[in-house]
DSSP file (Angstrom, degrees, kcal/mol; ACC not computed):
  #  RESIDUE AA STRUCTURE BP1 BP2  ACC     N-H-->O    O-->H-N    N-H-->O    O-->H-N    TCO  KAPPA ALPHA  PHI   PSI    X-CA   Y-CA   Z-CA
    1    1 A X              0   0    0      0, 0.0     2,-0.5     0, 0.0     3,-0.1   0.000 360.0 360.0 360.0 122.1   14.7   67.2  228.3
    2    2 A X        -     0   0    0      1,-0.1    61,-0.1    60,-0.0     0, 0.0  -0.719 360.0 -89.3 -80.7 133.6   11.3   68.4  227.8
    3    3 A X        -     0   0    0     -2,-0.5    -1,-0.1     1,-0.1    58,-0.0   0.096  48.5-123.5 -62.1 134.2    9.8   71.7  229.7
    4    4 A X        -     0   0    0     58,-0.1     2,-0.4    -3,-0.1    58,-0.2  -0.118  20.0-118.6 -67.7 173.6    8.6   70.5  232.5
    5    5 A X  E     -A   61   0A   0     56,-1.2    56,-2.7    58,-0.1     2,-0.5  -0.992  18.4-144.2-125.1 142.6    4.6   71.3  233.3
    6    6 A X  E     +A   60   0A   0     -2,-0.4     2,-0.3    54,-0.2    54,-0.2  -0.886  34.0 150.5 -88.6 111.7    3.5   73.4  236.6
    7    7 A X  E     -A   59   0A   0     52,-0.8    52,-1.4    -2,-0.5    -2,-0.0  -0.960  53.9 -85.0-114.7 152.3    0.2   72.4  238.2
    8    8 A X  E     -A   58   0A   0     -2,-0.3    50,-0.3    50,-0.3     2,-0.2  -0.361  55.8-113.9 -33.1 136.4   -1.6   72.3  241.5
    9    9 A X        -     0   0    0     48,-3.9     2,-0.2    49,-0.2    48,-0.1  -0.617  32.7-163.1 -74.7 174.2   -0.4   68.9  243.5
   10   10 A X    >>  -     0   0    0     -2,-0.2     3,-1.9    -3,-0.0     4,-0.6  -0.729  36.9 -88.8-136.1 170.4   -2.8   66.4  244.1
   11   11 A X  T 34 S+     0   0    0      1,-0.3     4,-0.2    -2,-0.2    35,-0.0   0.676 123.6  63.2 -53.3 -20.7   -3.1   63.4  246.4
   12   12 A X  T 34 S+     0   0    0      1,-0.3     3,-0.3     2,-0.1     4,-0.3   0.669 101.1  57.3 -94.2 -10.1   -1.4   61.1  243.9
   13   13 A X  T X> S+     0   0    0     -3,-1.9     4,-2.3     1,-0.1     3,-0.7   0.799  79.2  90.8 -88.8 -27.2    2.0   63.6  244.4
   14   14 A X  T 3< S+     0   0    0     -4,-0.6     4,-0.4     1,-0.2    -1,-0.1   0.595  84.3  47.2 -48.0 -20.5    2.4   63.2  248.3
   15   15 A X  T 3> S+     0   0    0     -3,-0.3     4,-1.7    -4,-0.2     3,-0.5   0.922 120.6  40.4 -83.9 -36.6    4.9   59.9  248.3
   16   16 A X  H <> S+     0   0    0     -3,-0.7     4,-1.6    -4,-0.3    -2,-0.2   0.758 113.6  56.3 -85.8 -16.3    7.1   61.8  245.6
   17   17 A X  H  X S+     0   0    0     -4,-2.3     4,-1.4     3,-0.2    -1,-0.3   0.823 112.7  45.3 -64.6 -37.7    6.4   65.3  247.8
   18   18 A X  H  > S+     0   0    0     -3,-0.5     4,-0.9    -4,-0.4    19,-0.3   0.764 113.7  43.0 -99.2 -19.0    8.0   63.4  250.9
   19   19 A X  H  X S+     0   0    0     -4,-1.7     4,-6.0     2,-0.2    -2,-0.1   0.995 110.7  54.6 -63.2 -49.8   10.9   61.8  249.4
   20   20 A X  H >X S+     0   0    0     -4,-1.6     3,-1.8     1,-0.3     4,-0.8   0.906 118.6  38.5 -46.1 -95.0   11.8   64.9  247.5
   21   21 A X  H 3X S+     0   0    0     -4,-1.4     4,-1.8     1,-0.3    -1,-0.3   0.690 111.7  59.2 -58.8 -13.8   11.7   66.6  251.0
   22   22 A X  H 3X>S+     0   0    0     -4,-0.9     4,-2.7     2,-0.2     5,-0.5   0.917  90.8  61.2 -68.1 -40.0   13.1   63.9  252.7
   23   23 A X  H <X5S+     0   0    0     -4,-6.0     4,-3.8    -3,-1.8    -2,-0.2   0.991 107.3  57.1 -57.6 -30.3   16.4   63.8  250.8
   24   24 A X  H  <5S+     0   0    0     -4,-0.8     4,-0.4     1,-0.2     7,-0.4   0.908 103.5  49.7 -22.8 -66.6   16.5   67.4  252.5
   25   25 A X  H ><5S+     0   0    0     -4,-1.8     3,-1.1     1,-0.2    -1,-0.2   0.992 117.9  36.2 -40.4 -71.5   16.1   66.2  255.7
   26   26 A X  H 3<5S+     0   0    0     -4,-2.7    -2,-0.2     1,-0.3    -1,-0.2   0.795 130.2  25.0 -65.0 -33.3   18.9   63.6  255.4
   27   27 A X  T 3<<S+     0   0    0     -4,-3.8     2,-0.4    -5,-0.5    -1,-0.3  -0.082 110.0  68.6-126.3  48.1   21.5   65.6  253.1
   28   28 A X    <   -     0   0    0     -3,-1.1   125,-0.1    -4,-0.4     0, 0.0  -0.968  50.4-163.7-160.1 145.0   20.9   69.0  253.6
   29   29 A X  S    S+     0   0    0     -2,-0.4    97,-0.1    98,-0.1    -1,-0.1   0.558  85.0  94.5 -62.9 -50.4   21.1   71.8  256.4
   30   30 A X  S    S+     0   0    0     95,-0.1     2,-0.4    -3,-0.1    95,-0.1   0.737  93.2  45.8 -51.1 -17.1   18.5   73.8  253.8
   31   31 A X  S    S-     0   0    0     -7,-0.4    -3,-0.1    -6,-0.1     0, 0.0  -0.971  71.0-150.4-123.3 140.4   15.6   71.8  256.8
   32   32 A X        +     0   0    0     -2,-0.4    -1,-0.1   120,-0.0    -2,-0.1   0.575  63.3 116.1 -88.3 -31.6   15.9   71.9  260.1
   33   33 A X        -     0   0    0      1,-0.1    -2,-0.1    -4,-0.1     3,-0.1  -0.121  47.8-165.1 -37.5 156.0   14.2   68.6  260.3
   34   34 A X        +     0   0    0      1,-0.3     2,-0.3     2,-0.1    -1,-0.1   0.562  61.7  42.0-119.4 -30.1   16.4   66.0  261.5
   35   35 A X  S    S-     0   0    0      1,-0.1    -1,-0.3   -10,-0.0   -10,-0.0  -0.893  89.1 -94.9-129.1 157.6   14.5   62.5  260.6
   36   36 A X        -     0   0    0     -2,-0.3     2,-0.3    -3,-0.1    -2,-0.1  -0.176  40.7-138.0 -63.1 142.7   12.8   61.4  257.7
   37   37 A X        -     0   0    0    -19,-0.3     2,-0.1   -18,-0.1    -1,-0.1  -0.919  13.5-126.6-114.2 169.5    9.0   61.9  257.9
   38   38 A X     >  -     0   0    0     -2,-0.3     4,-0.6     1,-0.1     5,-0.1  -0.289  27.9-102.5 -90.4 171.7    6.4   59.4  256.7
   39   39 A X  T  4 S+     0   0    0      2,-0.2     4,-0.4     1,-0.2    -1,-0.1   0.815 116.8  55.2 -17.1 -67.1    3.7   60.0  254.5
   40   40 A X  T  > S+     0   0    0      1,-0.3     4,-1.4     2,-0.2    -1,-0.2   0.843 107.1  53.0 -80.6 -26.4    1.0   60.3  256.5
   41   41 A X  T  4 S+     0   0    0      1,-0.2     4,-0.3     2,-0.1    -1,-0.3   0.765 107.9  51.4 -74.8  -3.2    2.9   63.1  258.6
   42   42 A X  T  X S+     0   0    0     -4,-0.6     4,-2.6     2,-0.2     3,-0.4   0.600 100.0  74.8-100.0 -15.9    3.6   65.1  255.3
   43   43 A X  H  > S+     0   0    0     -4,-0.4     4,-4.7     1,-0.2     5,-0.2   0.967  91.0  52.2 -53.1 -50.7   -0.3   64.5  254.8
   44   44 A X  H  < S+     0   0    0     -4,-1.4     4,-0.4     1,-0.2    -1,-0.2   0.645 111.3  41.0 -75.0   5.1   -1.0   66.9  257.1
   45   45 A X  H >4 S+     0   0    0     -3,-0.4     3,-1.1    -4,-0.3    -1,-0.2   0.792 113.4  53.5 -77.4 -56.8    1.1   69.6  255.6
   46   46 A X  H >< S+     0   0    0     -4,-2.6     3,-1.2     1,-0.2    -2,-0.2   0.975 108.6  63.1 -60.5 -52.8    0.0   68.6  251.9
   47   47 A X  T 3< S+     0   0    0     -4,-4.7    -1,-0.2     1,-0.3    -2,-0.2   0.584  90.9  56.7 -18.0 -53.0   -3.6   69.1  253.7
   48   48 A X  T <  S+     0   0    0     -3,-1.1     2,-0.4    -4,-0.4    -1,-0.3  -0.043  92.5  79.6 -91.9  19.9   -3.3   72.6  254.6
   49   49 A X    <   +     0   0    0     -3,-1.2     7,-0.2     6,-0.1     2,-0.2  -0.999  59.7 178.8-140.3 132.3   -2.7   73.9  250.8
   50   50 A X        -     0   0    0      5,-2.1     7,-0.3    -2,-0.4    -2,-0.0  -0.796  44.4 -91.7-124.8 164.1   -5.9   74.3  248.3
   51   51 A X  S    S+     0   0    0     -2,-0.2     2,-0.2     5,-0.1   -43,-0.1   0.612 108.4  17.3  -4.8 -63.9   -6.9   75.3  244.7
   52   52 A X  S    S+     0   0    0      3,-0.1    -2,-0.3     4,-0.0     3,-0.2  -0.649  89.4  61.4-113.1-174.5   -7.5   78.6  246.0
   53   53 A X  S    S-     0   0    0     -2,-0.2    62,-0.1     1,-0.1    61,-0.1  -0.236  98.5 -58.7  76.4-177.9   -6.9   80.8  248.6
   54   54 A X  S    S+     0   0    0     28,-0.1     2,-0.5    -2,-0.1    -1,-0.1   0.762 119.1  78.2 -76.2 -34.4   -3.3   82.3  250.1
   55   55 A X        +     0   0    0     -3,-0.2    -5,-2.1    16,-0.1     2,-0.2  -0.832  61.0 149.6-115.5 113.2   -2.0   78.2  250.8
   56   56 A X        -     0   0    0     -2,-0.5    16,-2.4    -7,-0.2     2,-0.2  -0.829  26.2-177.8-140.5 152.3   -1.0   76.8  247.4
   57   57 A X  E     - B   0  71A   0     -7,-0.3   -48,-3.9    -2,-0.2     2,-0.4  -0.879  17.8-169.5-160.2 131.8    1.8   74.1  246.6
   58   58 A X  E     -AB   8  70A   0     12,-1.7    12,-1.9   -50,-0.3   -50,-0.3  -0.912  12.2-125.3-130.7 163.3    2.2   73.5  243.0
   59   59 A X  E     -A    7   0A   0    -52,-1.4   -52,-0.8    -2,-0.4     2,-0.4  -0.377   6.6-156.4 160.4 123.4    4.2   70.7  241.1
   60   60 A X  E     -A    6   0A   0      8,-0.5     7,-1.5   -54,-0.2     8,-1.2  -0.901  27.9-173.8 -86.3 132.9    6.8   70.8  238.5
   61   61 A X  E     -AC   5  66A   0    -56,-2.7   -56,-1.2    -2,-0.4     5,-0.2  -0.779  29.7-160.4 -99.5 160.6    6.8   67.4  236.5
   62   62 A X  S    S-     0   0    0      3,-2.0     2,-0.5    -2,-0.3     3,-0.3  -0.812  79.1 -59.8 -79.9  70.4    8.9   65.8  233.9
   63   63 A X  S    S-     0   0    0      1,-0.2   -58,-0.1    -2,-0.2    -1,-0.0  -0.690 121.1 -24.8  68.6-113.1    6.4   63.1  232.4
   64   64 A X  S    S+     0   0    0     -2,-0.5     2,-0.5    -3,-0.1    -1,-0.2  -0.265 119.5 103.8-109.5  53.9    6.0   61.2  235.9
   65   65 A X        -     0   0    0     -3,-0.3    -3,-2.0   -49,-0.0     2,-0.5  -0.977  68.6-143.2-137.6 124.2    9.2   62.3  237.3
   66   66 A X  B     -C   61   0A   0     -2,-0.5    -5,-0.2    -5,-0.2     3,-0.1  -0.880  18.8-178.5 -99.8 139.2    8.5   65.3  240.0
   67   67 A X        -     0   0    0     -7,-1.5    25,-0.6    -2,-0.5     2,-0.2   0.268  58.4 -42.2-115.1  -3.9   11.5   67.9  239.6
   68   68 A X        -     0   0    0     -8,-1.2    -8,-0.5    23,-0.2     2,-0.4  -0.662  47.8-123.7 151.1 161.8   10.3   70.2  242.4
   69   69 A X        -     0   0    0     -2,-0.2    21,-1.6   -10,-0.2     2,-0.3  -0.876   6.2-159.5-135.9 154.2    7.6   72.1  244.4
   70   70 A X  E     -BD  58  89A   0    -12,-1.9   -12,-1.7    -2,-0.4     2,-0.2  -0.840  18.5-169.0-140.8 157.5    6.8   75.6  245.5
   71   71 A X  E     -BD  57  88A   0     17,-1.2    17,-2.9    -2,-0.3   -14,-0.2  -0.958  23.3-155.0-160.8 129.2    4.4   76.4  248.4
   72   72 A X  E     + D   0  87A   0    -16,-2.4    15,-0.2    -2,-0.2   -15,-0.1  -0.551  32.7 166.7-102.2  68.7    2.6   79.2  250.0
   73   73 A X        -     0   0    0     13,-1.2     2,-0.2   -18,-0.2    13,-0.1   0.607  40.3 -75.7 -20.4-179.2    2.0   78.5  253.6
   74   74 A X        -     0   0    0     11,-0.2    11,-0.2     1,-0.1    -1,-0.2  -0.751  34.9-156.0 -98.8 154.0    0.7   80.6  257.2
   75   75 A X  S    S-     0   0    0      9,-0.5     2,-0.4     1,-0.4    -1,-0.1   0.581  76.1  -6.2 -98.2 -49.9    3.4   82.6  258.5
   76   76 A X  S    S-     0   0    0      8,-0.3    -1,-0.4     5,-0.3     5,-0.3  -0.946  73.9-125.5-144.8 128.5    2.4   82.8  261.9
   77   77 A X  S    S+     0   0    0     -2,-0.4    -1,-0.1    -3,-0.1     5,-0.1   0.762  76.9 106.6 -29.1 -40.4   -1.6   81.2  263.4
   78   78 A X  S >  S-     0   0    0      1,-0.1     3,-1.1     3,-0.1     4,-0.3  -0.104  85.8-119.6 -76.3 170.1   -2.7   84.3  264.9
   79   79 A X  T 3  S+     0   0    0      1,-0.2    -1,-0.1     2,-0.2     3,-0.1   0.593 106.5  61.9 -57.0 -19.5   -5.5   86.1  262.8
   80   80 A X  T 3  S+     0   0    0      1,-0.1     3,-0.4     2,-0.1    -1,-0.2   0.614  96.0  56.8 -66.4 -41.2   -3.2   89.5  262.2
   81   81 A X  S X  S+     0   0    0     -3,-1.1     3,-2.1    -5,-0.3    -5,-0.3   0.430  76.7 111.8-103.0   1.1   -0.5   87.7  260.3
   82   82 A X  T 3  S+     0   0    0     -4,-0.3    -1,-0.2     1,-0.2   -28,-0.1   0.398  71.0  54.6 -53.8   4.6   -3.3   86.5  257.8
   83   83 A X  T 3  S+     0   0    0     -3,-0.4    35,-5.9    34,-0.1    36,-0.2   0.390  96.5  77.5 -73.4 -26.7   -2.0   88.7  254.9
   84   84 A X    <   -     0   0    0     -3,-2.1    -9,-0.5    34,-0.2    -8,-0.3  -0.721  60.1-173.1-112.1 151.2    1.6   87.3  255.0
   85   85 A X  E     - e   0 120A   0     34,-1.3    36,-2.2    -2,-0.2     2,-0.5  -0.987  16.0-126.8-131.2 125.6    2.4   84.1  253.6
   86   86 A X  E     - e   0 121A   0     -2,-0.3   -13,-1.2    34,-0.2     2,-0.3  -0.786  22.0-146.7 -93.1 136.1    5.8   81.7  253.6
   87   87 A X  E     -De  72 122A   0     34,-4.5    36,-0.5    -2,-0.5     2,-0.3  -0.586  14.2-168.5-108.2 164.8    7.0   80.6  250.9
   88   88 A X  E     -D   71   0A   0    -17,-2.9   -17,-1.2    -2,-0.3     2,-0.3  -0.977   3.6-175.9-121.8 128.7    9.0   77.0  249.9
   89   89 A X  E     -D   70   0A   0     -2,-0.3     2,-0.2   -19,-0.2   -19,-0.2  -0.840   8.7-178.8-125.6 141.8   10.9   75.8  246.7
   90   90 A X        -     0   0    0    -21,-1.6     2,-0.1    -2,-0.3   -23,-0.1  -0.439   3.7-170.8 -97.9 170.2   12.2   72.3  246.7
   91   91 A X        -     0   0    0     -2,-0.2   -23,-0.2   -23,-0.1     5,-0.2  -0.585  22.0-131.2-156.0 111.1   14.1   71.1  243.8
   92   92 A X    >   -     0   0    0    -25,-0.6     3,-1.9     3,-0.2     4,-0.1  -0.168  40.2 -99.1 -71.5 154.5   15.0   67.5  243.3
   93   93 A X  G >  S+     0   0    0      1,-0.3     3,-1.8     2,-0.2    -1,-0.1   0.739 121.6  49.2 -29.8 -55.1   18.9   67.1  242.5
   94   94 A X  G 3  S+     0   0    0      1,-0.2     2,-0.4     3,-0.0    -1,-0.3   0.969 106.7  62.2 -42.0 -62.2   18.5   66.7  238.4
   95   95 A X  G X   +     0   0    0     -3,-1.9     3,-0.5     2,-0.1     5,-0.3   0.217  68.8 111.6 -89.3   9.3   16.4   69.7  238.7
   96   96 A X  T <  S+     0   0    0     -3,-1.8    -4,-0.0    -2,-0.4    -5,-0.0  -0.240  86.9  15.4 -73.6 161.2   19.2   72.3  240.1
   97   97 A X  T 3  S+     0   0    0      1,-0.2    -1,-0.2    -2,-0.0    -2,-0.1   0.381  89.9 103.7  16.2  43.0   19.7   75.1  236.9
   98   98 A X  S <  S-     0   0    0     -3,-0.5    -1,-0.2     0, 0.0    -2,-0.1   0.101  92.8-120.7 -72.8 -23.7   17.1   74.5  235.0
   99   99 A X  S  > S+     0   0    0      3,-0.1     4,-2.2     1,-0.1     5,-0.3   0.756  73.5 130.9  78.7   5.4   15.4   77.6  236.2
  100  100 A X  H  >  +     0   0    0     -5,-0.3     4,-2.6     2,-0.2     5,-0.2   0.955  64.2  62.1 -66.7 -38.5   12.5   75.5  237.5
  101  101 A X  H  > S+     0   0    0     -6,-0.3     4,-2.8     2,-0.2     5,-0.3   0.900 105.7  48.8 -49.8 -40.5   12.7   77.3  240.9
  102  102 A X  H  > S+     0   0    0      2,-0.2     4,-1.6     1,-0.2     3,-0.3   0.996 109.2  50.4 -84.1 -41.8   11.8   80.2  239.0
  103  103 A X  H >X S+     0   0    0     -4,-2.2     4,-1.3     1,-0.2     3,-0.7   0.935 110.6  49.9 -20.3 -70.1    8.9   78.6  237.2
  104  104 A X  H 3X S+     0   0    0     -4,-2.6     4,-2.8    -5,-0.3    -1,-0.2   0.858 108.7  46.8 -73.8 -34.3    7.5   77.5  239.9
  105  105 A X  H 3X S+     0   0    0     -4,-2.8     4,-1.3    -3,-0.3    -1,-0.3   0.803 111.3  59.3 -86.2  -1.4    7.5   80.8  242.1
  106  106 A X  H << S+     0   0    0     -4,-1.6    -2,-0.2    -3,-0.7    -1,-0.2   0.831 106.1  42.4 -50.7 -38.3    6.2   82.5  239.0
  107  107 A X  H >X S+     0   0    0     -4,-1.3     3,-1.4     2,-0.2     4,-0.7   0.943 113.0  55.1 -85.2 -68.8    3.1   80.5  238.8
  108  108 A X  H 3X S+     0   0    0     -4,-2.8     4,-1.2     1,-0.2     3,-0.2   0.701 114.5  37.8 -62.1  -6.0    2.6   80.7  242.6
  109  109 A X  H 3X S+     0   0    0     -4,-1.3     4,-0.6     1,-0.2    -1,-0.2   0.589 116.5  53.0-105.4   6.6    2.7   84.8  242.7
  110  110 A X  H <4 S+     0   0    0     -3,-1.4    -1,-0.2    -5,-0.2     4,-0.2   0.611 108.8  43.9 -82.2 -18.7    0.9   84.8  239.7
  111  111 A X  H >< S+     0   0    0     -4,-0.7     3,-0.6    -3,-0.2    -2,-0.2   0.760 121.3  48.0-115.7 -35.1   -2.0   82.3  241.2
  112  112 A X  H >< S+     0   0    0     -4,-1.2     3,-3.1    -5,-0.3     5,-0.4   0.751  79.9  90.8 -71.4 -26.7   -1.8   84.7  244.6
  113  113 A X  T 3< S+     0   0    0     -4,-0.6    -1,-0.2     1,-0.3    -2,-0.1   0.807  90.9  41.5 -28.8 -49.3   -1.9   87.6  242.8
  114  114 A X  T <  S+     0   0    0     -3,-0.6    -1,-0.3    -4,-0.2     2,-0.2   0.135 103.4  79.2 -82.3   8.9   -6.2   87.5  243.3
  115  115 A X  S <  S-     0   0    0     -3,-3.1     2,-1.0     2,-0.1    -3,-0.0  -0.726  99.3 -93.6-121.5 173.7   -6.1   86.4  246.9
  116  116 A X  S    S+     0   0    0     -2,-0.2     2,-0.2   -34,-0.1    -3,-0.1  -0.213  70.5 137.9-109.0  77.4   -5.6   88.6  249.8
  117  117 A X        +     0   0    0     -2,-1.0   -33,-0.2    -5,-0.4     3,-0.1  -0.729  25.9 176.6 -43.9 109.4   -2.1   88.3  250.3
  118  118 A X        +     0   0    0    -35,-5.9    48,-1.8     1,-0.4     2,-0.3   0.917  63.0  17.5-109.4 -39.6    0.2   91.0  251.1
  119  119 A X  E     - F   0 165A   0    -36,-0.2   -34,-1.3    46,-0.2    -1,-0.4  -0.947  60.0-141.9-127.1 150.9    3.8   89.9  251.7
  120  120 A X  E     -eF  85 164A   0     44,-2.5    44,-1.3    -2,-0.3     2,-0.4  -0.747  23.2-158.0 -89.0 141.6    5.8   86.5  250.8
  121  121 A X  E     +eF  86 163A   0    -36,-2.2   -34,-4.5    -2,-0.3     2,-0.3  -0.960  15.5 172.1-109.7 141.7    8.1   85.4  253.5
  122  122 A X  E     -eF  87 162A   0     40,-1.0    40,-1.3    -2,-0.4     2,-0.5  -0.931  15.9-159.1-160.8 136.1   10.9   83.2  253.0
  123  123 A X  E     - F   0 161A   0    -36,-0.5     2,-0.6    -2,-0.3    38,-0.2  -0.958   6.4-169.9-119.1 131.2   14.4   81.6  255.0
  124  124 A X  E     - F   0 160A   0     36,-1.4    36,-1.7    -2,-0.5     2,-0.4  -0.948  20.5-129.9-113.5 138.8   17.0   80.4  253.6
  125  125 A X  E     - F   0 159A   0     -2,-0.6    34,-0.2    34,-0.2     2,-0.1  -0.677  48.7 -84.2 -91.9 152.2   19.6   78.6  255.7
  126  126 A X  S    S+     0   0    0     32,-2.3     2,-0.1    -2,-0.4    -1,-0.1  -0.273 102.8  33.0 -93.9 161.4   23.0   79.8  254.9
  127  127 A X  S    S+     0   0    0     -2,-0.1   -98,-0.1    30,-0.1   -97,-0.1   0.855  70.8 123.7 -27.1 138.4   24.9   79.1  252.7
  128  128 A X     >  +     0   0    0     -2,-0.1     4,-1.5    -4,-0.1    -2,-0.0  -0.375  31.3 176.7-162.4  81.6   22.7   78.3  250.1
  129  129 A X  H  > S+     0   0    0      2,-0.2     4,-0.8     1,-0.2    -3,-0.0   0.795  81.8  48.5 -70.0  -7.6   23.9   80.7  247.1
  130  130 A X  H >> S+     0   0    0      1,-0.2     4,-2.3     2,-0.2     3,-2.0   0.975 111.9  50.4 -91.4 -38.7   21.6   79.6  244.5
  131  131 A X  H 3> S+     0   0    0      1,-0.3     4,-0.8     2,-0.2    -1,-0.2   0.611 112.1  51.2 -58.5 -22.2   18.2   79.9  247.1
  132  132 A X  H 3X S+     0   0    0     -4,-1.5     4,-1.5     2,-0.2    -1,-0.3   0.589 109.9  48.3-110.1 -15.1   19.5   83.3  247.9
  133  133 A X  H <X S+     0   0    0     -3,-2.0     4,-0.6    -4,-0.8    -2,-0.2   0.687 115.1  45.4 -71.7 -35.7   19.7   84.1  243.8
  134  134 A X  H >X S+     0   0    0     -4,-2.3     3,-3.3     2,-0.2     4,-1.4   0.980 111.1  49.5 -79.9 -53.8   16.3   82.9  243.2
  135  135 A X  H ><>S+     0   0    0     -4,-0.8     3,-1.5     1,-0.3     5,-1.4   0.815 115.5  44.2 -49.4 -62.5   14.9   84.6  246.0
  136  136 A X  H ><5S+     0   0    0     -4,-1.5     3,-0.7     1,-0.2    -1,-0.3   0.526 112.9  56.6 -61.6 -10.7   16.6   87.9  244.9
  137  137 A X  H <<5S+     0   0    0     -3,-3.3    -1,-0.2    -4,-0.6    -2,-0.2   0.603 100.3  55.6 -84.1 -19.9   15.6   87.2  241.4
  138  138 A X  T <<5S-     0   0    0     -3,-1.5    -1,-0.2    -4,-1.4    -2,-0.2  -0.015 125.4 -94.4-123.8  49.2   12.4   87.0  242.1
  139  139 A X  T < 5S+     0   0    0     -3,-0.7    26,-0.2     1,-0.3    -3,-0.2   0.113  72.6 145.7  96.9 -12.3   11.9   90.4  243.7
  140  140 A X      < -     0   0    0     -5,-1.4     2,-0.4    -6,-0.2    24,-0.3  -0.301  35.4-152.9 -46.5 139.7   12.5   89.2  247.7
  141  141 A X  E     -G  163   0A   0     22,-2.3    22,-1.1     0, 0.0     2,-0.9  -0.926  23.5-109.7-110.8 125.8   14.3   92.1  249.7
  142  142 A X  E     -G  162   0A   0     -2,-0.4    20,-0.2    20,-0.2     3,-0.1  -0.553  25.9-170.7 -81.2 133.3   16.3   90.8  252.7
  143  143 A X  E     -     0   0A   0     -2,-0.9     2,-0.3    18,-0.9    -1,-0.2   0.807  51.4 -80.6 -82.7 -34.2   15.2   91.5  256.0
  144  144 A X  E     -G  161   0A   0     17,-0.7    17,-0.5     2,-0.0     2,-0.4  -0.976  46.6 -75.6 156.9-170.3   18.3   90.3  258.1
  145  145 A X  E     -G  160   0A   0     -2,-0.3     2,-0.6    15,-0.2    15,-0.2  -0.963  18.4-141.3-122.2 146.4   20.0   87.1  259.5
  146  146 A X  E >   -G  159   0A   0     13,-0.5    13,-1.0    -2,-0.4     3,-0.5  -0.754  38.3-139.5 -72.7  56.8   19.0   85.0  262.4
  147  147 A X  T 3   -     0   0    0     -2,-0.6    11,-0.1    11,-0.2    -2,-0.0   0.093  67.1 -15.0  -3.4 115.7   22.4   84.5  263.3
  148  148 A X  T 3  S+     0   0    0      1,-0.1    10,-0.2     8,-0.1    -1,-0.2   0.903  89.0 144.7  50.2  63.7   23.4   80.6  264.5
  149  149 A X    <   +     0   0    0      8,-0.9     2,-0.3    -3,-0.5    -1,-0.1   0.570  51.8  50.9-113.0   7.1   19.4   79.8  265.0
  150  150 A X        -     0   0    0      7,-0.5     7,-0.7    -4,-0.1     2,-0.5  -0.996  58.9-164.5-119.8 113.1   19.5   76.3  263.9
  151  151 A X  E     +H  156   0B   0     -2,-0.3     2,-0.4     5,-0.3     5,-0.2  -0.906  29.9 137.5 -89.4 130.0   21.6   73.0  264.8
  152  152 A X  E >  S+H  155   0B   0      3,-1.4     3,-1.7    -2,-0.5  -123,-0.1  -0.917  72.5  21.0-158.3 152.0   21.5   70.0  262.5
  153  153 A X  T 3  S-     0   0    0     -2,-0.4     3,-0.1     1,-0.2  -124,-0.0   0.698 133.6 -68.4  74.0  22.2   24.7   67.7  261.4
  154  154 A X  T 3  S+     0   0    0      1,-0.2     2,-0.3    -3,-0.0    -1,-0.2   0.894 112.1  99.9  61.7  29.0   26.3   69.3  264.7
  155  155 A X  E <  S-H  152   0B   0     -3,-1.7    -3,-1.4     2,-0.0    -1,-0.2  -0.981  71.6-108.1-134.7 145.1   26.6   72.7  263.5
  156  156 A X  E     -H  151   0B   0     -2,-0.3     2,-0.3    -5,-0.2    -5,-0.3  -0.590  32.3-162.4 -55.5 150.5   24.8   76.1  263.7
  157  157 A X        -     0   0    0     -7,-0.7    -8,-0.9    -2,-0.2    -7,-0.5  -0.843   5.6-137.1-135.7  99.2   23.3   77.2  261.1
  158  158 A X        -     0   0    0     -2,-0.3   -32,-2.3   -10,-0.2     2,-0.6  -0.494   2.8-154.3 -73.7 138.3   21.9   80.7  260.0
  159  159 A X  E     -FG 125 146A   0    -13,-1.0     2,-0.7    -2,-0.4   -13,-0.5  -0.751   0.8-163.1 -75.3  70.3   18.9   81.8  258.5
  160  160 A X  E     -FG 124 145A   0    -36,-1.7   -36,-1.4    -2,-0.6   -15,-0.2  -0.549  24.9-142.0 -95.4 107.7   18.6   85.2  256.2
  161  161 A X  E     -FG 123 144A   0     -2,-0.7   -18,-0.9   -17,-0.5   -17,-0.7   0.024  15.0-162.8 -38.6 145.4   14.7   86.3  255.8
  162  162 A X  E     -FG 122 142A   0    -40,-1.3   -40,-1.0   -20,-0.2     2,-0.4  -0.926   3.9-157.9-136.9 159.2   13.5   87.5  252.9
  163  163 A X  E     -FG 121 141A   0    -22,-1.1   -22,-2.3    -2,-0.3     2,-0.3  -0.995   7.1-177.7-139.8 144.2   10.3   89.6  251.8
  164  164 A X  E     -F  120   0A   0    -44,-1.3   -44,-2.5    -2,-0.4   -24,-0.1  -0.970  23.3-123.1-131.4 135.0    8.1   90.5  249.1
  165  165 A X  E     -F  119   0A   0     -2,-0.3     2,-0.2   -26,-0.2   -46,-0.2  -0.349  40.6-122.6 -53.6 153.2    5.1   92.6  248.1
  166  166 A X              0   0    0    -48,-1.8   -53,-0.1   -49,-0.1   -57,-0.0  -0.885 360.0 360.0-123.3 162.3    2.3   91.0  246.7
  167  167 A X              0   0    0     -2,-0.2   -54,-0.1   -58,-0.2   -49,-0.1  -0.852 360.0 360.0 -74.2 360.0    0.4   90.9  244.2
């Protein structure tokens, strides 16, 4: 296998950005989505991440094969919580211990480092031991659990928050 390369996405990643999160949806807890979404609803998500600024989503490839994505997001709309950011890594199946989760949130606190960003946010739904190893590997502090705050697949599901300084 050859080291993957990290970039910005672009437009031309958005069908392999929505499968990749779809198999989530469909075999996974790790989304609270419940149904598949299309394209054009995943546009407006890809939308809302640029070049620059605090809302970034960057790429890992394998030739034309996407192995996974990181994202910095808004935390909350109002104008107060514009400092804090949530963060995302996907990783398509192949692409589990490879360390590509950690690539990819390297690159993104490295590319936030210059914007004005003060903490990452991040939930993982529980269980998820390896999302709760990267997280802790890459400097996140837990904040607590959201105890049963999710249903999907006819279960509860918890959430444990995470934080980090930035840059």
């Amino acid at each position: 296998m050859s080291e993957p390369t990290i970039r910005a996405a672009v437009p031309a990643d958005l069908v392999a950005l929505t499968a990749l999160y779809n198999h989530y949806v469909v075999e996974s807890h790790c989304t609270f989505d419940a149904t598949p979404l299309t394209v054009e609803l995943r546009r407006v998500w890809f939308e809302q991440h640029a070049e620059t600024g605090p809302y970034r989503l960057l790429v890992a490839h394998d030739g034309d094969e996407l192995l996974g994505y990181a994202s910095s997001s808004a935390h909350r709309p109002k104008p107060g919580y514009g400092t804090s950011v949530e963060t995302s890594v996907y990783l398509a199946p192949q692409a589990h211990g490879r360390r590509i989760g950690t690539r990819l949130y390297t690159e993104l606190f490295a590319q936030l480092a210059d914007e004005d960003v003060h903490r990452a946010l991040a939930g993982v739904a529980l269980p998820n031991p390896a999302s709760v190893a990267l997280h802790r590997r890459m400097g996140f502090t837990e904040l607590g659990t959201f105890d049963e705050v999710g249903r999907k697949f006819g279960q509860y599901w918890s959430v444990l928050w995470f934080q980090r300084s930035l840059p």
